[in-house]
C-alpha positions as CSV (number, residue, x, y, z in Angstrom):
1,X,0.0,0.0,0.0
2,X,2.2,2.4,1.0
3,X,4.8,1.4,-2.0
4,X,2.0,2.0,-4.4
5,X,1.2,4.9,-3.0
6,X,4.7,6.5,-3.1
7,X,4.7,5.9,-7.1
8,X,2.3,8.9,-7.6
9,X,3.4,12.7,-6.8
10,X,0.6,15.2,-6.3
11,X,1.7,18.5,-8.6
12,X,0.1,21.2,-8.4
13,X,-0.7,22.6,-12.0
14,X,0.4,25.8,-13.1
15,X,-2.1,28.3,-15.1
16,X,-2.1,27.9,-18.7
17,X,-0.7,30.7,-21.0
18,X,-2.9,32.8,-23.0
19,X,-1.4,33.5,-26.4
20,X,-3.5,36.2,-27.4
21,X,-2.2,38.8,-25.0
22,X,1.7,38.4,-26.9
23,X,0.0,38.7,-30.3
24,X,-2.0,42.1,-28.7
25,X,1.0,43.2,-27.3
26,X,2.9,43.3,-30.5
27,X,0.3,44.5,-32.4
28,X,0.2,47.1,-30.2
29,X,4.1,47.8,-30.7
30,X,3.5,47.8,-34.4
31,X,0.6,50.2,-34.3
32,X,2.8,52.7,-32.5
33,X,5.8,52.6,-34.8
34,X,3.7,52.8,-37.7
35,X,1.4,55.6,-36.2
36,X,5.0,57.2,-35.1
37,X,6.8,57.3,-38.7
38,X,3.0,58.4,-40.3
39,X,3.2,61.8,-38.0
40,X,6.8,62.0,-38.5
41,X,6.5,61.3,-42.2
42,X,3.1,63.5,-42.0
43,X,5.2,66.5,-40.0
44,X,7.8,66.4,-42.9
45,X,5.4,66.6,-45.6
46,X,3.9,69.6,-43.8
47,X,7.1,71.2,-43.6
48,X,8.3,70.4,-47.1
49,X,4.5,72.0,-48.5
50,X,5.4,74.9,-46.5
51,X,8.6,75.7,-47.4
52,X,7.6,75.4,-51.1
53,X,4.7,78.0,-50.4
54,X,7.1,80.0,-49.7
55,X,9.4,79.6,-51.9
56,X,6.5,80.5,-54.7
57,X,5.7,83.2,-52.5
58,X,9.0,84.4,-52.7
59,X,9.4,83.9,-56.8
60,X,5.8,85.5,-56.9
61,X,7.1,88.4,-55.1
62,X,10.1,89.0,-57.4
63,X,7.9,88.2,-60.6
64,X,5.8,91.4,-59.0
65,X,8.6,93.4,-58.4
66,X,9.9,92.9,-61.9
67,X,6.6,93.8,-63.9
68,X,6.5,97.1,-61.7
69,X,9.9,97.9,-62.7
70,X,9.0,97.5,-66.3
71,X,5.8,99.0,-66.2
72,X,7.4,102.0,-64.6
73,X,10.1,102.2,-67.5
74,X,6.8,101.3,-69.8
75,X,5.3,104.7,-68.6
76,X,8.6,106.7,-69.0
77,X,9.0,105.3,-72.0
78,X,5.4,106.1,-73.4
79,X,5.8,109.8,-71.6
80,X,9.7,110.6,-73.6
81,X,7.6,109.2,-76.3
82,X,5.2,111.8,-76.7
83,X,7.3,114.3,-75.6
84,X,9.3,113.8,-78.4
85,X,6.2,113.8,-80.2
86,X,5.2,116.7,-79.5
87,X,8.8,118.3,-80.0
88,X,8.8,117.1,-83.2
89,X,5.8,118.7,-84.4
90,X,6.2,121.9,-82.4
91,X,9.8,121.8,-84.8
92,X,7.7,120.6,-88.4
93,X,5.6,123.6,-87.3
94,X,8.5,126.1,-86.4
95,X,10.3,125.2,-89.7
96,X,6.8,125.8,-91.8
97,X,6.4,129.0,-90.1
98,X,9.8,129.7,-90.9
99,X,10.2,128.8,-94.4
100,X,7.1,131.1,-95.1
101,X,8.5,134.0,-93.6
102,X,11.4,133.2,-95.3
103,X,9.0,133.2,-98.7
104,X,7.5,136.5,-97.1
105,X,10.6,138.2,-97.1
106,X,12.0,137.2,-100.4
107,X,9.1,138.4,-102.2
108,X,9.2,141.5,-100.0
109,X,12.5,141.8,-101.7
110,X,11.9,141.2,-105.0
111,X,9.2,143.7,-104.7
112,X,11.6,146.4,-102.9
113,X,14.0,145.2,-106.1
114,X,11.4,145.9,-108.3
115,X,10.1,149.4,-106.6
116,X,13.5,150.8,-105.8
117,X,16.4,148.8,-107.7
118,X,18.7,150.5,-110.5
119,X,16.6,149.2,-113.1
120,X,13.2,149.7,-111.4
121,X,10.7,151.7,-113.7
122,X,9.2,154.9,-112.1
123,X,5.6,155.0,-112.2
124,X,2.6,156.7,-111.0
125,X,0.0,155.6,-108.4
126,X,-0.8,152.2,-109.1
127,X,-2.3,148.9,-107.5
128,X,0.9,146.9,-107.2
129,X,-1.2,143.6,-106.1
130,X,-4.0,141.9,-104.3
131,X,-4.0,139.2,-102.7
132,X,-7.4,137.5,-100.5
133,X,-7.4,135.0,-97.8
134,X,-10.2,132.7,-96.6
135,X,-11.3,132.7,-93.3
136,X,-14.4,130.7,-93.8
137,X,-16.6,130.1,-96.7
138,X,-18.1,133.6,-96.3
139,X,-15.2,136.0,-95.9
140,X,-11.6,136.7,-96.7
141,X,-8.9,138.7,-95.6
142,X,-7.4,141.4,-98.0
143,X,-4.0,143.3,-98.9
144,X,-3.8,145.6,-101.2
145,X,-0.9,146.7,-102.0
146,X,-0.2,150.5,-103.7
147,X,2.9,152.2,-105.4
148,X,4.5,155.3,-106.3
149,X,7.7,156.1,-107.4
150,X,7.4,158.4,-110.5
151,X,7.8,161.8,-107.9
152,X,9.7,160.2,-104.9
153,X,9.4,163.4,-102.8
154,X,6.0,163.8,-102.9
155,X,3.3,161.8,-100.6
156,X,0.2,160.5,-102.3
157,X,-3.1,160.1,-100.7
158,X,-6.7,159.5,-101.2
159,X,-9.6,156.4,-101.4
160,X,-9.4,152.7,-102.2
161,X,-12.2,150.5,-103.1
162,X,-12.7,147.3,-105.0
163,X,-15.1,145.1,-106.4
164,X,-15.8,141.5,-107.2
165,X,-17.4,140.4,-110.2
166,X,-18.5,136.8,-110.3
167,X,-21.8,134.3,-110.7
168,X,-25.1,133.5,-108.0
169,X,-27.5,131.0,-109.5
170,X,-25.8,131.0,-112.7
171,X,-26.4,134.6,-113.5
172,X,-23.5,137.4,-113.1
173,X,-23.2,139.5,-110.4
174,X,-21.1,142.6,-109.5
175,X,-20.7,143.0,-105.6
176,X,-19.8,146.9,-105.2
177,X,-17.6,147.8,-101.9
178,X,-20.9,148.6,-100.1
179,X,-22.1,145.0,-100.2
180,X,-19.0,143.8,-99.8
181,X,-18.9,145.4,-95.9
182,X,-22.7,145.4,-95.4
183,X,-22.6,145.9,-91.4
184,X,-19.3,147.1,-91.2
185,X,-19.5,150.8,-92.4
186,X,-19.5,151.3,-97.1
187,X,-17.1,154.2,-96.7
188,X,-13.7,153.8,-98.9
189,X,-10.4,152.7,-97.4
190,X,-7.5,155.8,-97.0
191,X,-4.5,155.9,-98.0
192,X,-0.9,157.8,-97.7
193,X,2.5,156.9,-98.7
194,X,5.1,158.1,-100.1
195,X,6.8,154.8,-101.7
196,X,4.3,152.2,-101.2
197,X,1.4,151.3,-98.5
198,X,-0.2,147.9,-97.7
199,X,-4.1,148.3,-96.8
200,X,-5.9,145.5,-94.9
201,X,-9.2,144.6,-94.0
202,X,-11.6,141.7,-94.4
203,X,-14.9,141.4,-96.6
204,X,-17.9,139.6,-96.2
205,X,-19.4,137.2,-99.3
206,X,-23.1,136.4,-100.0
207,X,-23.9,132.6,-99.9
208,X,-23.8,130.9,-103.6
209,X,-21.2,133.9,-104.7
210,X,-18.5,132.2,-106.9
211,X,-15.9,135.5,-107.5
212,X,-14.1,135.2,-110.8
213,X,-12.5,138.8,-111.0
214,X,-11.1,141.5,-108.5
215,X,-11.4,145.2,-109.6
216,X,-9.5,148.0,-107.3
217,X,-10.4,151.6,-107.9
218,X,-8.1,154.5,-106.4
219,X,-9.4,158.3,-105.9
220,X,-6.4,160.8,-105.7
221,X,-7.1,164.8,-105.7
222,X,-5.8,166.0,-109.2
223,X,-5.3,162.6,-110.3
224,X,-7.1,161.0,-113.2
225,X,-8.8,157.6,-111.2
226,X,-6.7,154.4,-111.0
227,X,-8.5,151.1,-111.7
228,X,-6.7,147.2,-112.4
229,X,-8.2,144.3,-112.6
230,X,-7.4,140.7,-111.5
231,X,-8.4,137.5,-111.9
232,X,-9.9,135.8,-108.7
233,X,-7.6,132.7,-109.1
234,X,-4.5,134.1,-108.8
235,X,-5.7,137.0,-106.5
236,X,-6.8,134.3,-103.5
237,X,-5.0,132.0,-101.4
């Protein structure tokens, strides 16, 4: 009995292991890691994004910077231009006035040449030239121009008129001085030189009045009247 019964041990049993709680455990190890390197990686990505904002901020800036500075040498180029411009046509208009002053004064010339030069003819009082200007389709300036040079001492005076023959409505017309300044007073223009005289004024045209010829008419005490005639299309201009 009591060999039989020393054959057999009484052990007591320890707990059995659980292999699930290992498995949860490094699950649990991987899930950190992997959650760890997503921030980090996340983090980085952030930072790399935001650096490259900038950066195009930056580029963006400069990009700005550099269309200002054009458009500001844009606008200084666009203002020289015009000035330049406008110099050039102040000069195209400075060189037209002065090549017909310089016209002005050779005919002025030419006409003292012709008045007062070594082979000039003396004459009597005489309507040198006429010469009308438009202003508008209605009325022109005038110049008459007058000589003397027969008695160079003496000083002639007296009355100029003229007239202008031309067509209304297909029918001739003669328009005597008095129509001519209708509202502006009929009475003849004076004169007195001793040389030569230039007489201005302006005259008024009827509408429809085509002039064709110009006819100037001088009054001089103890003179015999002066008349000339001219033809309208070398007379204007």
């Amino acid at each position: 009995m009591n060999s039989t019964s020393s054959q057999y041990r009484i052990v007591r049993g320890r707990p059995a292991r659980r292999p699930w709680r290992g498995i949860a455990w490094v699950a649990g190890v991987v899930l950190l890691a992997v959650s760890s390197a997503w921030l980090l990686a996340g983090t980085g990505g952030t930072l790399t994004a935001h650096r490259q904002v900038q950066a195009a901020n930056a580029a963006r800036a400069r990009l700005q910077a550099q269309v200002d500075q054009l458009q500001r040498r844009l606008a200084v180029l666009e203002q020289s231009d015009r000035i330049s411009r406008a110099a050039n046509l102040d000069l195209q208009e400075t060189l037209a006035q002065r090549e017909i002053q310089i016209a002005d004064l050779r005919s002025d010339a030419a006409f003292y040449a012709r008045l007062v030069g070594p082979t000039a003819k003396r004459t009597d009082l005489a309507v040198f030239s006429s010469r009308f200007t438009a202003r508008d389709p209605a009325s022109f300036d005038y110049r008459i121009v007058l000589t003397q040079t027969l008695d160079r001492d003496a000083i002639s005076s007296g009355q100029m008129q003229f007239s202008l023959e031309g067509t209304r409505a297909g029918r001739r017309e003669v328009l005597d001085w008095a129509q001519l300044h209708e509202g502006h007073g009929a009475a003849p223009q004076a004169f007195s030189f001793r040389y030569f005289q230039e007489l201005n004024g302006r005259v008024s045209l009827p509408s429809g009045f085509t002039p064709q010829r110009v006819r100037v008419s001088l009054q001089a005490p103890d003179r015999a009247p002066v008349q000339r005639e001219f033809d309208w299309s070398t007379a204007s201009g």
